[in-house]
N, C-alpha and C positions, 0 to 999 in steps of 0.2 A: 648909172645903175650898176652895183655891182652882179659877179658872175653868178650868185646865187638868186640875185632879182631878177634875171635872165630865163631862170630856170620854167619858168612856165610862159614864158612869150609866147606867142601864138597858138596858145591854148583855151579850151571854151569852157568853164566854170557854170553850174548851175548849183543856188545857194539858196536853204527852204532855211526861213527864221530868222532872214539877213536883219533885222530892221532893228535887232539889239541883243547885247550879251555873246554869246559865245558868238553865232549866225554873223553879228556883225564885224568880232575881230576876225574871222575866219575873212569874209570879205572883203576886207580890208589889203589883209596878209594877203590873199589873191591878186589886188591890182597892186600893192606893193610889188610882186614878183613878175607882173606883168599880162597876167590872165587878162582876158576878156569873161566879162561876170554878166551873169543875169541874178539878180539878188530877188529874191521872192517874201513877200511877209505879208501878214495880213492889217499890219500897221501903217497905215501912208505917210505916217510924219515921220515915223522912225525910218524908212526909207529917202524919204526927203531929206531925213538930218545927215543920213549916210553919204546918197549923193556931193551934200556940203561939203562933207569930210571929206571925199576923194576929189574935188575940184582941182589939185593941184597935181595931182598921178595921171601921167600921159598913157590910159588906158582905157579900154571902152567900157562904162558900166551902163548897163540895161534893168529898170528896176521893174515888178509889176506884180498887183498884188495877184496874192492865192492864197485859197484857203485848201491845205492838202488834205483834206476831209474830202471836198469834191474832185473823183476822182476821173468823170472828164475833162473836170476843170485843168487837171495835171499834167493830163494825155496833151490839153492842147497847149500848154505852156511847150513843157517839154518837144513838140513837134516843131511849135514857133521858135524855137530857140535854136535848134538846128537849121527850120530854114532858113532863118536870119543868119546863121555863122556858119554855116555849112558843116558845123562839126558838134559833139560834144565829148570831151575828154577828160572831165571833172561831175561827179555830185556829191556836194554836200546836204547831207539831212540834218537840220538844226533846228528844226520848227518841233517844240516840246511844250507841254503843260507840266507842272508837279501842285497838285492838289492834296493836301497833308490832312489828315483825319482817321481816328481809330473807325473801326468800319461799323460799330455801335450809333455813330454819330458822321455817318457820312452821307454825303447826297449822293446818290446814283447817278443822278444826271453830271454829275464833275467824273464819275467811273467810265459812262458813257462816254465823254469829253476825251479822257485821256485814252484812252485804247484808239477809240478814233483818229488822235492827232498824233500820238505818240506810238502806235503800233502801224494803224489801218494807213493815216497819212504815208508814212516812211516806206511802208509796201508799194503802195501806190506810184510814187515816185519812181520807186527801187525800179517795179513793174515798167513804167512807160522808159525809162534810161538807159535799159540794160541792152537792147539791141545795138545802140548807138554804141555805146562805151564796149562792147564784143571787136563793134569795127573799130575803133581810132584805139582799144585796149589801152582802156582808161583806167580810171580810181573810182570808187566807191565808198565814199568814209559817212560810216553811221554813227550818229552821236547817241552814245547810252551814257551810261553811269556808273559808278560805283557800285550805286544800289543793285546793279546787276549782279555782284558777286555774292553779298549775303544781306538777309531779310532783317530787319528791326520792325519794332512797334510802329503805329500809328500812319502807314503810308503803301496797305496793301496793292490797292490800283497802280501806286506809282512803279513799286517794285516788281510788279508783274509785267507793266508795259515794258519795267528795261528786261525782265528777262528773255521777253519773247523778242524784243529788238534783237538781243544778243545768240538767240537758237538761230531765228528767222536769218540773221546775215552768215551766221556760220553755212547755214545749208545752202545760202546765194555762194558761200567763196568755194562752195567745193564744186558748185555746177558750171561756175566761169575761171577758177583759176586756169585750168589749160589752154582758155581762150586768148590768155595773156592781160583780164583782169584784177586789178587790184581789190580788192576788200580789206577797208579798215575799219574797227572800230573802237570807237574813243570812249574809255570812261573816266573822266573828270570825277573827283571828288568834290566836296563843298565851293563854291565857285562864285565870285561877286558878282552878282547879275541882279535882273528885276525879276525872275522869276519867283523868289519868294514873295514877295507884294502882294501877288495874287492870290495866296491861300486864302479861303475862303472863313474857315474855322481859326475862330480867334485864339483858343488856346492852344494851337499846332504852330502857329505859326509866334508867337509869341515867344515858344516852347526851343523854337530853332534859330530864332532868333540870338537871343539870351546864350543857345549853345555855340553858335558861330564866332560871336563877343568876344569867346577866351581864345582863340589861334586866327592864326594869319590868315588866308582864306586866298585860293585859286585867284588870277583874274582872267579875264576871257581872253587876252593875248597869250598867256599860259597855255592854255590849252589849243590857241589857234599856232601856236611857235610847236606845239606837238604834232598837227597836223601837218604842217609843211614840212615838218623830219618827213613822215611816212608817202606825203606824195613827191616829195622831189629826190628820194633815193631811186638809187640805179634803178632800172626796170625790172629786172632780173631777183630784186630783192624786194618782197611781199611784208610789210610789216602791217600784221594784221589786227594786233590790240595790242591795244596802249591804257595803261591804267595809271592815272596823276594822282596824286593824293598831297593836299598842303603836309607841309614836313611837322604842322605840331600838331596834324587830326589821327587820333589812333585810331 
């Protein structure tokens, strides 16, 4: 292994959304470098497929689902993950919805959905980790978006939950930066993944489709090779947001 897969050797990783798309290259890129992982999803297969995947990396992966909507459920992940490894030095938040709809023709219940998974979950988390990560002064990379920086049509709920992702960790990095916390947060632009599949409304998703078509498009190692810049820099150096954008999406 070389000296940059070294770089996180005996270190403890917790990873929400492992079970595919970004969640999963990110976990990956973790036991690549040599983390011990507990990967979290609420998918079991995609879990299971991950496990496959890392059968060959001499590192410890721990998978187990969760849904970060329930927020004892988190507390007790997060507790168990320490007592099992006696540390935690890493979390990743990558457990997202993106439900696309003008909000004339939206469901509420997919509104409810995303704030839940995509705001409430990522608190949640944030909430049960941050003792931990005070003491071993860890990382903290939250996955937002683009759509955090400015608002277009037809994807109110979604552009709200990254905004408040992106308030919500800025006010986390100013109350643990002196603790010797890291906070990062990633905004991926357009990105190959299965997240659009699930839009629910047919002509949003049809709509994005069609616009994805004409440029290259992110892949999930893209942006997990952006997270590993910002966790494996000197300690001393805080790279707090990162904004990717494929080179032919204006």
């Amino acid at each position: 292994m070389t000296g940059q897969g070294r770089k996180l050797s005996g270190m403890t990783a917790f990873v929400t959304g492992a079970a595919s798309g970004i969640g999963r290259a990110c976990a990956l890129a973790l036991a690549a470098r040599g983390a011990t992982i507990v990967a979290t999803d609420i998918d079991d297969a995609g879990l299971e497929a991950l496990l496959d995947g890392l059968h060959e990396i001499e590192t410890t992966v721990v998978t187990a689902r969760l849904d970060v909507r329930d927020e004892p459920a988190v507390r007790a992940a997060i507790a168990k993950t320490v007592a099992d490894h006696r540390q935690l030095d890493l979390v990743l938040n990558c457990a997202g919805i993106m439900p696309l709809a003008p909000a004339l023709e939206a469901d509420v219940d997919e509104w409810t959905a995303t704030i839940e998974i995509n705001v409430l979950g990522l608190m949640y988390v944030t909430h049960a980790a941050l003792p931990h990560l005070v003491q071993s002064k860890g990382s903290l990379v939250q996955m937002s978006s683009m759509a955090a920086r400015a608002v277009g049509r037809g994807a109110s709920a979604y552009y709200a939950s990254k905004f408040a992702v992106n308030g919500f960790s800025e006010g986390i990095r100013q109350e643990v930066t002196e603790s010797g916390v890291r906070v990062v947060v990633v905004e991926p632009g357009s990105t190959q993944t299965s997240l659009r599949t699930h839009i629910t409304h047919e002509a949003s998703r049809a709509a994005i489709e069609a616009r994805v078509a004409t440029y290259r498009q992110l892949q999930p190692m893209d942006v997990a090779d952006a997270v590993m810049y910002a966790i494996t820099a000197p300690h001393h150096v805080a790279v707090n947001e990162i904004l990717l954008r494929p080179t032919d999406q204006a």
